[in-house]
N, C-alpha and C positions, 0 to 999 in steps of 0.2 A: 374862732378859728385858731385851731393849735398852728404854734410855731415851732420850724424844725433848723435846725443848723445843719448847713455843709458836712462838718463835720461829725455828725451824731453816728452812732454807730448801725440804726436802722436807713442811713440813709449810704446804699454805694455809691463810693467813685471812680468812676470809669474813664482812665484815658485817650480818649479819640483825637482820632488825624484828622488834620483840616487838606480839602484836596479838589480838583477840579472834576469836573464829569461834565461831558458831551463837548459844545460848542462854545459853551456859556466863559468866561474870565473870570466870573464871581467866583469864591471856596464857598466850599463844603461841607460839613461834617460828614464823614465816612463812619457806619456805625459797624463797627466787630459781629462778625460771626457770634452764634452761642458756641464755637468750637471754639474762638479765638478768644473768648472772654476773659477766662480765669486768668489770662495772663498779662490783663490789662486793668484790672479790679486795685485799686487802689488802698481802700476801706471798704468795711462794710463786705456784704456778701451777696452776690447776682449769680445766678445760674442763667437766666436769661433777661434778654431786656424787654421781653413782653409788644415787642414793635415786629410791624408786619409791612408791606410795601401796599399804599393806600390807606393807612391809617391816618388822620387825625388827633394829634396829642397836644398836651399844654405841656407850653418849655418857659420855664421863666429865666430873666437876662436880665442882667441889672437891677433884681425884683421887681420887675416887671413881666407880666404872666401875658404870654403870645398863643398863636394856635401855629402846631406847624409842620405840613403832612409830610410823611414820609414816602419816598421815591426808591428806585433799585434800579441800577445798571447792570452791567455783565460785570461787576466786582464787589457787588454786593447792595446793600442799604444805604439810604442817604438820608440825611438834611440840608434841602438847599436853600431854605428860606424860613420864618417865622414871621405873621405875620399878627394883626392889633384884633382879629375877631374869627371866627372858623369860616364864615363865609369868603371871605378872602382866600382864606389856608384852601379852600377848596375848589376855586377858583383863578390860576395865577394870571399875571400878569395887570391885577389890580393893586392895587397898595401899595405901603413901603414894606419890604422885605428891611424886617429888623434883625436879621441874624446876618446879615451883609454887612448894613451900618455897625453895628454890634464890631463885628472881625476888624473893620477898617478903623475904627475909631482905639483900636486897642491895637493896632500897626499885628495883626495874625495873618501869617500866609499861607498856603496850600503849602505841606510838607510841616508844618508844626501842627504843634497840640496843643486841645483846651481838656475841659474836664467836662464830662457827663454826670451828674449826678441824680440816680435813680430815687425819688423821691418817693412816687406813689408806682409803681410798675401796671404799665400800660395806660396810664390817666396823667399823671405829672413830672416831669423831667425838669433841671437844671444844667444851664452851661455856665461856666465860669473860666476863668484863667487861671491856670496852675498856680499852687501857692495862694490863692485870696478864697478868703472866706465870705459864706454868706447864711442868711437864714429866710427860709419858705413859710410862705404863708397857705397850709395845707389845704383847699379847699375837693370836697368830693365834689369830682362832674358828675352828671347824669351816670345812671347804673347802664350798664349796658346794654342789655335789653331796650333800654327808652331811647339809646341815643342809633340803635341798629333800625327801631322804629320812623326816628326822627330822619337818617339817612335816608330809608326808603320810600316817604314821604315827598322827599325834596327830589328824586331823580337820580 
């Protein structure tokens, strides 16, 4: 399993707000437009972030590798939760939402920022805290085809 660092120059880093949506008191990551992106690119280079609302992706947190679907309100893309397997991610209201514990544990509020780090675009993502470095343990998920297979199987 190649390993990649935060900082490598194949890996962008994207500034995101952390922020509320709907009912809920938990943060959020708010994911940028691909119009709003170039101006939140840190390192590295993203045209886009390859995320669609209903998707399932791997976000790793503390290196540790989550499943964690993505959501869209009337102001765009979200991440409101990561959770320990994708049947969870696909299912809410079972598990521990590790991107909660994650924000609380590291005192992050709605209205500040972490960092997004595009690792594999559309399969592996990184959150971190500005300024800390880390390194990915690159793993390929199922090819897409298998895993749109795998989806329409399940319901």
């Amino acid at each position: 399993m190649p390993r990649v660092p935060s900082d490598d120059e194949g890996v962008a880093s994207i500034r995101v707000s952390l922020a509320r949506s709907g009912g809920t008191r938990r943060p959020c990551v708010r994911l940028p437009d691909d119009d709003e992106l170039a101006g939140r690119v840190e390192s590295g280079s993203c045209e886009s972030l390859a995320l669609d609302a209903g998707d399932v992706v791997r976000v790793v947190i503390d290196r540790e590798e989550y499943h964690a679907p993505v959501t869209e309100d009337g102001r765009g893309r979200l991440v409101r939760a990561a959770f320990d397997n994708r049947r969870l991610a696909r299912e809410p209201g079972e598990g521990t939402n590790r991107l909660v514990a994650w924000l609380d544990a590291n005192g992050r509020e709605p209205g500040e920022s972490v960092v997004l780090d595009v690792v594999v675009p559309g399969e592996l993502y990184g959150l971190r805290i500005p300024g800390e470095r880390t390194v990915y343990e690159v793993t390929r998920g199922p090819r897409s085809s298998l895993a749109d297979i795998a989806r329409d199987l399940d319901g």
